[in-house]
mmCIF file of the N, C-alpha and C atoms, coordinates in Angstrom:
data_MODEL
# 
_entry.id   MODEL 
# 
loop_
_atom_site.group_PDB 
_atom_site.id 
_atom_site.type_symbol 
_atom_site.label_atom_id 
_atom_site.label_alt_id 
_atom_site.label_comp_id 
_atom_site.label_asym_id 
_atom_site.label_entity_id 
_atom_site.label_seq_id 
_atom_site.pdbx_PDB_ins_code 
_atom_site.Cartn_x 
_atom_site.Cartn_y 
_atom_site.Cartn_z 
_atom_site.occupancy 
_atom_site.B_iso_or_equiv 
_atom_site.pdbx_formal_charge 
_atom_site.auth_seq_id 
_atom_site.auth_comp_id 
_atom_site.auth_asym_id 
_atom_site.auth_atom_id 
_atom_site.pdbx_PDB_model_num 
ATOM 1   N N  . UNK A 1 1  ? -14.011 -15.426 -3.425 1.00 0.00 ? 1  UNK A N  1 
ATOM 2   C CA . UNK A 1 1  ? -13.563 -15.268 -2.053 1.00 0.00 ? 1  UNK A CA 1 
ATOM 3   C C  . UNK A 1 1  ? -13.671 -13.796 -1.652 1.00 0.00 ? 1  UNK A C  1 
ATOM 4   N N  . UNK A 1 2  ? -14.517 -13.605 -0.605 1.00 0.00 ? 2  UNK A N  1 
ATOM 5   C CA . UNK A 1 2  ? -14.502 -12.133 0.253  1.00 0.00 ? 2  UNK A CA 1 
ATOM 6   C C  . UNK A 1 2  ? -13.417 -12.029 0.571  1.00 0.00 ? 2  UNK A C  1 
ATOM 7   N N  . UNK A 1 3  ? -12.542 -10.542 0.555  1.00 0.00 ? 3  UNK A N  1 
ATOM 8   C CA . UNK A 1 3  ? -11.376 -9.933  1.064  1.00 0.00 ? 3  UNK A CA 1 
ATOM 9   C C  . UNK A 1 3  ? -11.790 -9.083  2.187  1.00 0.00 ? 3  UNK A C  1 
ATOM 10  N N  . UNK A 1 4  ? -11.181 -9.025  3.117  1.00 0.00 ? 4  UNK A N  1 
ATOM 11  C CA . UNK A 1 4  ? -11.567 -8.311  4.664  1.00 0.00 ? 4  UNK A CA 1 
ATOM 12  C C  . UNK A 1 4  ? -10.662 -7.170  4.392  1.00 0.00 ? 4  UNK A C  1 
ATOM 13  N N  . UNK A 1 5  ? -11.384 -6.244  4.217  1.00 0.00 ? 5  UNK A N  1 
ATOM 14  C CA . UNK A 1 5  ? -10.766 -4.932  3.870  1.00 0.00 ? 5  UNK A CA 1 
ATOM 15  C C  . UNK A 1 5  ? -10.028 -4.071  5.300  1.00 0.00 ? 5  UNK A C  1 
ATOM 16  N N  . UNK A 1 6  ? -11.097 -4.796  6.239  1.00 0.00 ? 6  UNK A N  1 
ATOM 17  C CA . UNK A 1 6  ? -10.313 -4.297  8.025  1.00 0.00 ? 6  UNK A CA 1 
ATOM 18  C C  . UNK A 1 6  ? -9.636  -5.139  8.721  1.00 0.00 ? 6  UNK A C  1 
ATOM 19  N N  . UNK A 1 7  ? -8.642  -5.971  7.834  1.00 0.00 ? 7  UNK A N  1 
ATOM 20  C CA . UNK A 1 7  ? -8.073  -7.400  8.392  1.00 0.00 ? 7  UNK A CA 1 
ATOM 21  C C  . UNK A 1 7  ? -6.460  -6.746  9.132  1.00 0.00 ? 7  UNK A C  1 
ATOM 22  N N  . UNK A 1 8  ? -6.185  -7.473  10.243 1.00 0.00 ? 8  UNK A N  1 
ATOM 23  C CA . UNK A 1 8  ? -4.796  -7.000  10.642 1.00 0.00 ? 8  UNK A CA 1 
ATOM 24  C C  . UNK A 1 8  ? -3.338  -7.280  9.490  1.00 0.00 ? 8  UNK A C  1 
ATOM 25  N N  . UNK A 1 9  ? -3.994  -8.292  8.518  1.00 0.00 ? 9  UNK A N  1 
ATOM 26  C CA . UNK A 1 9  ? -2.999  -8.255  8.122  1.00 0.00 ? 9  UNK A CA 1 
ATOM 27  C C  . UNK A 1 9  ? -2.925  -7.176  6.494  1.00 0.00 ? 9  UNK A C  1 
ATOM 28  N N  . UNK A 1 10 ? -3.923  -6.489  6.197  1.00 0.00 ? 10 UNK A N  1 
ATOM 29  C CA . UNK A 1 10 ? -4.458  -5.650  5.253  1.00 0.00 ? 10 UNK A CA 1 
ATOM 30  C C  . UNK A 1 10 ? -3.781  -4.526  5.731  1.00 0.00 ? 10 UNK A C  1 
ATOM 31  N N  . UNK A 1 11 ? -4.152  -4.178  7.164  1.00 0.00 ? 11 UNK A N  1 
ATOM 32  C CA . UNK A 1 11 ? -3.476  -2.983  7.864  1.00 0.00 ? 11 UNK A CA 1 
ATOM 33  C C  . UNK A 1 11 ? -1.893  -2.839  7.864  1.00 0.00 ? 11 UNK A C  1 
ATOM 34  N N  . UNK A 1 12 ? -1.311  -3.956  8.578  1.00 0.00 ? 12 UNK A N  1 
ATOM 35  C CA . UNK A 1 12 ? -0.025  -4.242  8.761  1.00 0.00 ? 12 UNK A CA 1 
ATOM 36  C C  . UNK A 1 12 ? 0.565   -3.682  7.005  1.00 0.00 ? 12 UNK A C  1 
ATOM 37  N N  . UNK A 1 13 ? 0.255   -4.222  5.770  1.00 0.00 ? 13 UNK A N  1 
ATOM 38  C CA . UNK A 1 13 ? 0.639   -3.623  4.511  1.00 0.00 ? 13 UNK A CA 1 
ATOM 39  C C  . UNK A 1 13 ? 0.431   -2.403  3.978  1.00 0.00 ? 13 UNK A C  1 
ATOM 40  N N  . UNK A 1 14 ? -0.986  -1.728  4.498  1.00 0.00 ? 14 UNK A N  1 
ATOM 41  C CA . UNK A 1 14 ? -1.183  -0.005  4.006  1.00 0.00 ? 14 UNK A CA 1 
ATOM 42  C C  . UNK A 1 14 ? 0.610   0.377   5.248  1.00 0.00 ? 14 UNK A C  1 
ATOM 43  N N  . UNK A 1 15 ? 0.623   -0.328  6.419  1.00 0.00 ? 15 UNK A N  1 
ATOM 44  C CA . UNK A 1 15 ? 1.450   0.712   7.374  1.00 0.00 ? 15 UNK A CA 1 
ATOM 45  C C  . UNK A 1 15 ? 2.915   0.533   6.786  1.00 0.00 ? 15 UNK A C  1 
ATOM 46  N N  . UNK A 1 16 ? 3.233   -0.223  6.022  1.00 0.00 ? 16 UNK A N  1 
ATOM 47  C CA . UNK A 1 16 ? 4.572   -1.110  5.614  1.00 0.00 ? 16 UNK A CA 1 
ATOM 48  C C  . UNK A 1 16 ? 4.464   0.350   4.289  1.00 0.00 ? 16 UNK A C  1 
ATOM 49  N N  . UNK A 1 17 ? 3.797   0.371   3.295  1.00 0.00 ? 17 UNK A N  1 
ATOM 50  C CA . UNK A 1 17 ? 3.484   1.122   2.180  1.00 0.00 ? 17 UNK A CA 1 
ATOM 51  C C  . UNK A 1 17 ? 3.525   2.753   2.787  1.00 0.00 ? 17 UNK A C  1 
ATOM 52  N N  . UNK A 1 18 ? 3.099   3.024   3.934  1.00 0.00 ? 18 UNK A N  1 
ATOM 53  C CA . UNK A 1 18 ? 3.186   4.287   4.749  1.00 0.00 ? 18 UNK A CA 1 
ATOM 54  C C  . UNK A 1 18 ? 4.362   4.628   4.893  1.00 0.00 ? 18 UNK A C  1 
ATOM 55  N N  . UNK A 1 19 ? 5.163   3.803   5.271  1.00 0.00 ? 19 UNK A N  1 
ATOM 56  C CA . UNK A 1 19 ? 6.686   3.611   5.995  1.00 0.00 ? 19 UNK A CA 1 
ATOM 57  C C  . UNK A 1 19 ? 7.395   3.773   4.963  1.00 0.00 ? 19 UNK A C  1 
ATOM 58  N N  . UNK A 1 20 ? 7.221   3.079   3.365  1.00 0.00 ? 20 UNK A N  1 
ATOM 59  C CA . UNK A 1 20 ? 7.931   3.353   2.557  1.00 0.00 ? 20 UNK A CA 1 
ATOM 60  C C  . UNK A 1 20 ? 7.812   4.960   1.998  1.00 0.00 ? 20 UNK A C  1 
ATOM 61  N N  . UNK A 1 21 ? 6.433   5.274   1.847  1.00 0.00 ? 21 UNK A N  1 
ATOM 62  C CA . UNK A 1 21 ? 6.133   6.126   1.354  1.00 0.00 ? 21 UNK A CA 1 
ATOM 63  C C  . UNK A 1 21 ? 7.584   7.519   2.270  1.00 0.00 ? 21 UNK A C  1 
ATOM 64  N N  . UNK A 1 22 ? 6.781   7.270   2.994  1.00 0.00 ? 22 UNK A N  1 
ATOM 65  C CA . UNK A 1 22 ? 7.684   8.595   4.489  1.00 0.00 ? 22 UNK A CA 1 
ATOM 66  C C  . UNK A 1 22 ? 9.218   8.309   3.718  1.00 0.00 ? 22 UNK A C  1 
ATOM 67  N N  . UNK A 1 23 ? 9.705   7.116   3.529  1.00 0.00 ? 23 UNK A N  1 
ATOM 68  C CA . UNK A 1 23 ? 11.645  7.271   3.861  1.00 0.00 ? 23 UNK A CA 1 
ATOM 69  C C  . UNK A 1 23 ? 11.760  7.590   2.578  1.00 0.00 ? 23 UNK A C  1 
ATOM 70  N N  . UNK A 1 24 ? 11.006  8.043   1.283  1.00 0.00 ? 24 UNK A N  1 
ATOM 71  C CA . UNK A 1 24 ? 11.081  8.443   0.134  1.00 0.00 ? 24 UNK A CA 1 
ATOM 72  C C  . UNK A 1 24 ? 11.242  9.782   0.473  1.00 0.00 ? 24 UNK A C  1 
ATOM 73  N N  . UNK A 1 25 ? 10.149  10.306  1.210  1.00 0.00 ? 25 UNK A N  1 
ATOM 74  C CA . UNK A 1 25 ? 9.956   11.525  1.186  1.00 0.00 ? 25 UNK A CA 1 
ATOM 75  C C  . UNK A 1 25 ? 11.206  12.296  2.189  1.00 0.00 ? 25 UNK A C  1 
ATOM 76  N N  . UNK A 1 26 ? 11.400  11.624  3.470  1.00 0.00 ? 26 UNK A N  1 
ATOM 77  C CA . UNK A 1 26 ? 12.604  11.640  3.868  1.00 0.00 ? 26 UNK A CA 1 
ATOM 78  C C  . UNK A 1 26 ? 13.964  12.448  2.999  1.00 0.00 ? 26 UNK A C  1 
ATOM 79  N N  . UNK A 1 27 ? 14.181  11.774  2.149  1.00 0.00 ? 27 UNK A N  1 
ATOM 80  C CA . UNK A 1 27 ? 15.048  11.285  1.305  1.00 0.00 ? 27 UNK A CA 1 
ATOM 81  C C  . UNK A 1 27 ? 15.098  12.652  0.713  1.00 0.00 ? 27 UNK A C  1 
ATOM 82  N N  . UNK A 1 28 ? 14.005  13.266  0.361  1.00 0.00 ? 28 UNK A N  1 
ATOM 83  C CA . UNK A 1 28 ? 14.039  14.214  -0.836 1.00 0.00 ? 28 UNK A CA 1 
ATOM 84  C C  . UNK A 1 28 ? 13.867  15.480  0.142  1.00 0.00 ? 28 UNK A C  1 
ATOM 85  N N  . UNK A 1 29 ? 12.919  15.573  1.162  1.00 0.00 ? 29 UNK A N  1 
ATOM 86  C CA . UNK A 1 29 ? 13.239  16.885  2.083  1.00 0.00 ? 29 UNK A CA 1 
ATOM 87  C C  . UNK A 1 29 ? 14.784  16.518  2.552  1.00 0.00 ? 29 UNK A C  1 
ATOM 88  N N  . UNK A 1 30 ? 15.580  16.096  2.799  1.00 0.00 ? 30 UNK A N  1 
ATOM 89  C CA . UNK A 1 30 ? 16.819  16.237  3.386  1.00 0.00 ? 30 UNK A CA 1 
ATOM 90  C C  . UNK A 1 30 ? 17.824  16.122  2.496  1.00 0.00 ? 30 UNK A C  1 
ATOM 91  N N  . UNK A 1 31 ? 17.540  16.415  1.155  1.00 0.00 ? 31 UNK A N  1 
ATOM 92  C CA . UNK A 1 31 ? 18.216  16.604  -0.040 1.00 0.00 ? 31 UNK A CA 1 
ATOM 93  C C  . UNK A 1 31 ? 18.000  18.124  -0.439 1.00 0.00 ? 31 UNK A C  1 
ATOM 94  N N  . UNK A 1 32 ? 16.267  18.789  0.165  1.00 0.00 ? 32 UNK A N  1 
ATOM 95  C CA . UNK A 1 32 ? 16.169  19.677  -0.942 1.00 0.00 ? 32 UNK A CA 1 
ATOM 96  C C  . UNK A 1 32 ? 16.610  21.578  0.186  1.00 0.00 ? 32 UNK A C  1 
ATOM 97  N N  . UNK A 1 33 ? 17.049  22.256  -0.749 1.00 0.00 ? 33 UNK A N  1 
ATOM 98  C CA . UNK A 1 33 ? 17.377  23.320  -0.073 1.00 0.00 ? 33 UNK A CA 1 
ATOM 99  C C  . UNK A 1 33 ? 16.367  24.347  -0.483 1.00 0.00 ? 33 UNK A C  1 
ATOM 100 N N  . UNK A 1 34 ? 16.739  25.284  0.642  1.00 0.00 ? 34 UNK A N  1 
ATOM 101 C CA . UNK A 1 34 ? 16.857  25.649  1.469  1.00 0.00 ? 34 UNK A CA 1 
ATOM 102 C C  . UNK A 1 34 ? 16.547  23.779  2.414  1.00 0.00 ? 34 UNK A C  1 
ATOM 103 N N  . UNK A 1 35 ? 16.756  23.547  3.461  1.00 0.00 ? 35 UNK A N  1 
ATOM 104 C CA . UNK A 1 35 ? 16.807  22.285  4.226  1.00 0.00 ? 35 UNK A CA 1 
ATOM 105 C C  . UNK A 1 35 ? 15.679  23.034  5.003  1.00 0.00 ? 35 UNK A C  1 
ATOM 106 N N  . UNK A 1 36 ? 14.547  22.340  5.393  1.00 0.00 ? 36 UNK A N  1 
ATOM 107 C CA . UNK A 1 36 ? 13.501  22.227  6.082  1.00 0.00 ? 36 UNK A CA 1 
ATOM 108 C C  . UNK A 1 36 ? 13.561  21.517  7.297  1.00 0.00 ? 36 UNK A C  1 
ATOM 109 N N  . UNK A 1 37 ? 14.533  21.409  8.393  1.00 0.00 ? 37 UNK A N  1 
ATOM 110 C CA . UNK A 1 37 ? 14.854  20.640  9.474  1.00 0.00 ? 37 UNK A CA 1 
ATOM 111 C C  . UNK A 1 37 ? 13.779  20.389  10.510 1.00 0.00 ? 37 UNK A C  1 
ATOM 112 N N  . UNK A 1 38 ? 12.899  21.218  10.619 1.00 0.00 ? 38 UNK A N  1 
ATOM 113 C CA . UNK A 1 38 ? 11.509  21.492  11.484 1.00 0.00 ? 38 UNK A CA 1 
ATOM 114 C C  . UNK A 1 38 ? 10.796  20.097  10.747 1.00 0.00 ? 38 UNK A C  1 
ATOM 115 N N  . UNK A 1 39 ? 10.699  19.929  9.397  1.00 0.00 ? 39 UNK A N  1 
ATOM 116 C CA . UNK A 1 39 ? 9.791   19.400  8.762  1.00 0.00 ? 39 UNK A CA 1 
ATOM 117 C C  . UNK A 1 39 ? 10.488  17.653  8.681  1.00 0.00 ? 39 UNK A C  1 
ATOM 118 N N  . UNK A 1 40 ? 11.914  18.017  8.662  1.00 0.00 ? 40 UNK A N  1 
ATOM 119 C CA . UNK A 1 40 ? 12.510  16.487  8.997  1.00 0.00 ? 40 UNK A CA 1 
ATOM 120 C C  . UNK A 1 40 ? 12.123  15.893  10.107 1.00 0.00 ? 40 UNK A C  1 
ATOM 121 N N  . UNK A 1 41 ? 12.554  16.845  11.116 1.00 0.00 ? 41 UNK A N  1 
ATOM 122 C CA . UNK A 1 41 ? 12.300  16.053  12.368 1.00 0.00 ? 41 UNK A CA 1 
ATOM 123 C C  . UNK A 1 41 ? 10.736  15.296  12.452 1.00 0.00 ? 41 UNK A C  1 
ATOM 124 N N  . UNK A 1 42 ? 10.057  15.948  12.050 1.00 0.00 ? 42 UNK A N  1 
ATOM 125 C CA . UNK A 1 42 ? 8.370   15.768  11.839 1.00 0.00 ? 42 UNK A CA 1 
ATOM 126 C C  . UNK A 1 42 ? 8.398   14.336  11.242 1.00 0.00 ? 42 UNK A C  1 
ATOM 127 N N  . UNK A 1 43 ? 9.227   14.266  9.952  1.00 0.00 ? 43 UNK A N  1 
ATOM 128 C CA . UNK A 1 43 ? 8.668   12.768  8.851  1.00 0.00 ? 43 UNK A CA 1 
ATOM 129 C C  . UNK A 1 43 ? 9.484   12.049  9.982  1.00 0.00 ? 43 UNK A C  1 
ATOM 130 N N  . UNK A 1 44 ? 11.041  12.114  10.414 1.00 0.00 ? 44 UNK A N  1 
ATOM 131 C CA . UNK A 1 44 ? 11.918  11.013  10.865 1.00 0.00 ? 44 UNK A CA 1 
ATOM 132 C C  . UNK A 1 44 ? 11.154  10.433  12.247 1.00 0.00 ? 44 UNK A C  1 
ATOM 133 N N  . UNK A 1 45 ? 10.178  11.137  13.341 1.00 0.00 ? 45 UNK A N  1 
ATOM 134 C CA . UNK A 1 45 ? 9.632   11.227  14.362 1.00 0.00 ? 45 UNK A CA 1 
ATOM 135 C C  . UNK A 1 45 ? 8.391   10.172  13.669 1.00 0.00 ? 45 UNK A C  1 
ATOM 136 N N  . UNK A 1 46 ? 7.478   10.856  12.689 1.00 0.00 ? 46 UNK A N  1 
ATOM 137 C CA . UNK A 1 46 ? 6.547   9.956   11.886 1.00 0.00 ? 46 UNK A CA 1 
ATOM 138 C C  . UNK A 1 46 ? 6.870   8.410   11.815 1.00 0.00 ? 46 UNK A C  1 
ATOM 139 N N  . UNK A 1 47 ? 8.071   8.860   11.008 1.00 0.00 ? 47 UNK A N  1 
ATOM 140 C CA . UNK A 1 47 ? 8.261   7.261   10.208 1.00 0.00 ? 47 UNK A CA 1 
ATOM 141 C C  . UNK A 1 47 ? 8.827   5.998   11.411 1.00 0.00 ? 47 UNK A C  1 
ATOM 142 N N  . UNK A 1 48 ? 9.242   6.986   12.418 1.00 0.00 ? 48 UNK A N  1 
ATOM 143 C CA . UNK A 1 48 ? 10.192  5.943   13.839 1.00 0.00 ? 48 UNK A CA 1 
ATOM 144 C C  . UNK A 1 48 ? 8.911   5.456   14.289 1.00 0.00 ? 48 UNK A C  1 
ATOM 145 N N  . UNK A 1 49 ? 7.628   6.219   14.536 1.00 0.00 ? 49 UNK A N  1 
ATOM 146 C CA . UNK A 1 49 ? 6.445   5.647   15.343 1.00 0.00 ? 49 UNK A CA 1 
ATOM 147 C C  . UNK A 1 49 ? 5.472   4.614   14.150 1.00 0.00 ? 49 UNK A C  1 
ATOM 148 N N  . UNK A 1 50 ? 5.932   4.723   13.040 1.00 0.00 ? 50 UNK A N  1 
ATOM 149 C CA . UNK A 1 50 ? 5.124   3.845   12.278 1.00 0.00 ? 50 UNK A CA 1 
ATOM 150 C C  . UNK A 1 50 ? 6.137   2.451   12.125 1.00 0.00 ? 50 UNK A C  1 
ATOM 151 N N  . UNK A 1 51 ? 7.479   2.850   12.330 1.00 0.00 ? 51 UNK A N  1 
ATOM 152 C CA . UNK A 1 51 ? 8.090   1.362   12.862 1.00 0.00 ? 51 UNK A CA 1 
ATOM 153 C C  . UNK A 1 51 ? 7.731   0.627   13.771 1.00 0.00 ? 51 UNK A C  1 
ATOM 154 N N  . UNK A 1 52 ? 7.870   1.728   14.441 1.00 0.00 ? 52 UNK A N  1 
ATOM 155 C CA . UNK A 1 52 ? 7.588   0.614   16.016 1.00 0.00 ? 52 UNK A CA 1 
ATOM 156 C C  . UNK A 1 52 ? 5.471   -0.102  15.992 1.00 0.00 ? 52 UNK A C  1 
ATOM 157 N N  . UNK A 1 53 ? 4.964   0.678   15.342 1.00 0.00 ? 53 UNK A N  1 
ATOM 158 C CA . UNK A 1 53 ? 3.197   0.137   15.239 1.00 0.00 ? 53 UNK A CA 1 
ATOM 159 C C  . UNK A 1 53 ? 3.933   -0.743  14.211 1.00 0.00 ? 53 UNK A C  1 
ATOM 160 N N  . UNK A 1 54 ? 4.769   -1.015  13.161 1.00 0.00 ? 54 UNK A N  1 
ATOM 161 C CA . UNK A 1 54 ? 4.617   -2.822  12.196 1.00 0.00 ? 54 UNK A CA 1 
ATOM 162 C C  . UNK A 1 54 ? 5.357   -3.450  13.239 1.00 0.00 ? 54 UNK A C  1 
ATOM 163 N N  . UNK A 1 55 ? 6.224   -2.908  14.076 1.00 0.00 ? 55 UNK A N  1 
ATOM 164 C CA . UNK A 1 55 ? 7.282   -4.433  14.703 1.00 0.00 ? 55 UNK A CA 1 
ATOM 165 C C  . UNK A 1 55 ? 5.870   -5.105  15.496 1.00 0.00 ? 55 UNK A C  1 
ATOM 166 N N  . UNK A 1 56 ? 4.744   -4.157  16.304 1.00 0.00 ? 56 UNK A N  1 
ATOM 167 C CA . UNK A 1 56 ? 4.166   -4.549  17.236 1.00 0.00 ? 56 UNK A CA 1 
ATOM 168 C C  . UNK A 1 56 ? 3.333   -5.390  16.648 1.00 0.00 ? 56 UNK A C  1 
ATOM 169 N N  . UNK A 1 57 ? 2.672   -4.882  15.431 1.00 0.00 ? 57 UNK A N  1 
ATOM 170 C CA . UNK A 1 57 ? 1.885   -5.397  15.169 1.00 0.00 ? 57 UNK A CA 1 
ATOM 171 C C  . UNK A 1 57 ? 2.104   -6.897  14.527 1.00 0.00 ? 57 UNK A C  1 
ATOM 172 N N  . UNK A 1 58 ? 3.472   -6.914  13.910 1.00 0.00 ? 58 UNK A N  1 
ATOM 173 C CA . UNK A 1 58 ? 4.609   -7.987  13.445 1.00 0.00 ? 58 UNK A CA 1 
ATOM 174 C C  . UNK A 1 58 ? 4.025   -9.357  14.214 1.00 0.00 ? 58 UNK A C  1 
ATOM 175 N N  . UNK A 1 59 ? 4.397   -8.771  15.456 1.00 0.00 ? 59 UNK A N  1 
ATOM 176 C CA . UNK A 1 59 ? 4.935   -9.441  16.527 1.00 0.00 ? 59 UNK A CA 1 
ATOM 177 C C  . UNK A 1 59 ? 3.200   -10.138 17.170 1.00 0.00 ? 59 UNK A C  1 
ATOM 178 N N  . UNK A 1 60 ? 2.400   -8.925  17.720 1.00 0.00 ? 60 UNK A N  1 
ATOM 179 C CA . UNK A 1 60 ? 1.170   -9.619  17.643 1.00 0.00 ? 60 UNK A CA 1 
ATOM 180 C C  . UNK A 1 60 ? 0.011   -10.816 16.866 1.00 0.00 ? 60 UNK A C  1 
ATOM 181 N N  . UNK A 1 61 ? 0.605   -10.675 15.197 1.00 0.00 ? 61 UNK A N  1 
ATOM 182 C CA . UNK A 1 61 ? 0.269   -11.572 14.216 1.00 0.00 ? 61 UNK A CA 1 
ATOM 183 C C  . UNK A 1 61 ? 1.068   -12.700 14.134 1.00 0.00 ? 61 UNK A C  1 
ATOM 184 N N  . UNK A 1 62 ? 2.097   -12.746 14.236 1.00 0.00 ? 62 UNK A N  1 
ATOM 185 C CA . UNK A 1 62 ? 3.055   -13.886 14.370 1.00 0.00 ? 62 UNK A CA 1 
ATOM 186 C C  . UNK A 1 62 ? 4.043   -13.816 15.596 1.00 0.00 ? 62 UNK A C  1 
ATOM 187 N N  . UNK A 1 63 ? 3.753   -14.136 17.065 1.00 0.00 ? 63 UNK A N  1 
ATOM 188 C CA . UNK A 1 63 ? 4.466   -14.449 18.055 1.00 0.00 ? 63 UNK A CA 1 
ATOM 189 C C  . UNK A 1 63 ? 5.464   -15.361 18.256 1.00 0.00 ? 63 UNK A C  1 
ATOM 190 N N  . UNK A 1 64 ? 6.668   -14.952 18.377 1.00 0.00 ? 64 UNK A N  1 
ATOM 191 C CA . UNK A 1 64 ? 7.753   -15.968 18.720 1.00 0.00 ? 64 UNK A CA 1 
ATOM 192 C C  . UNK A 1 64 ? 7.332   -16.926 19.661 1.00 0.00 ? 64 UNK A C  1 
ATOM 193 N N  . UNK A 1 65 ? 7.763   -18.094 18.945 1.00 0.00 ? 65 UNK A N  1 
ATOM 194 C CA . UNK A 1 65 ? 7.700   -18.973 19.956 1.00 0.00 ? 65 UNK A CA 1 
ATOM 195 C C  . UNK A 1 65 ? 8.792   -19.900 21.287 1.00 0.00 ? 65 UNK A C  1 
ATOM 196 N N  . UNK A 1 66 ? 8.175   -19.386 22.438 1.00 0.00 ? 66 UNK A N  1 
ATOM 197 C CA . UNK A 1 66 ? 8.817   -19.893 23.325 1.00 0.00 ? 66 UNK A CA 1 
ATOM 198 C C  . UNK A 1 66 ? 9.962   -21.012 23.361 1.00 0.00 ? 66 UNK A C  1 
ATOM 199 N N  . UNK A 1 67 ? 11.702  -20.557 23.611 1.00 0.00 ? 67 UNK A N  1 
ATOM 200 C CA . UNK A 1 67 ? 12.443  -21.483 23.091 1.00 0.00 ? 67 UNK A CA 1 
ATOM 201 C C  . UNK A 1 67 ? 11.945  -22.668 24.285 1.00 0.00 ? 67 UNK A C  1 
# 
């Protein structure tokens, strides 16, 4: 079986794996000192816009259906 390497739902998992990646990193700049706050705002700004691209994309691949 061919795997579609440019499939929406291939994408939707690198962006899920992105998202994790970021709240790791998160995690450890806002742990490490001197505190880098310039550089937080940067990942927390990152990681909020790579939420909102899986909800959309969530949502585009599997649409609620009309009650």
């Amino acid at each position: 079986m061919e795997t579609n390497l440019h499939s929406p739902q291939r994408r939707l998992i690198e962006l899920r794996i992105e998202h994790a990646d970021l709240n790791a990193l998160v995690d450890r700049v806002s742990h490490a000192l001197p505190l880098d706050e310039l550089m937080l705002q940067r990942l927390k700004k990152r990681r909020l816009r790579l939420r909102d691209l899986i909800a959309a994309m969530e949502l585009k691949l599997d649409p609620k259906e009309p009650a």
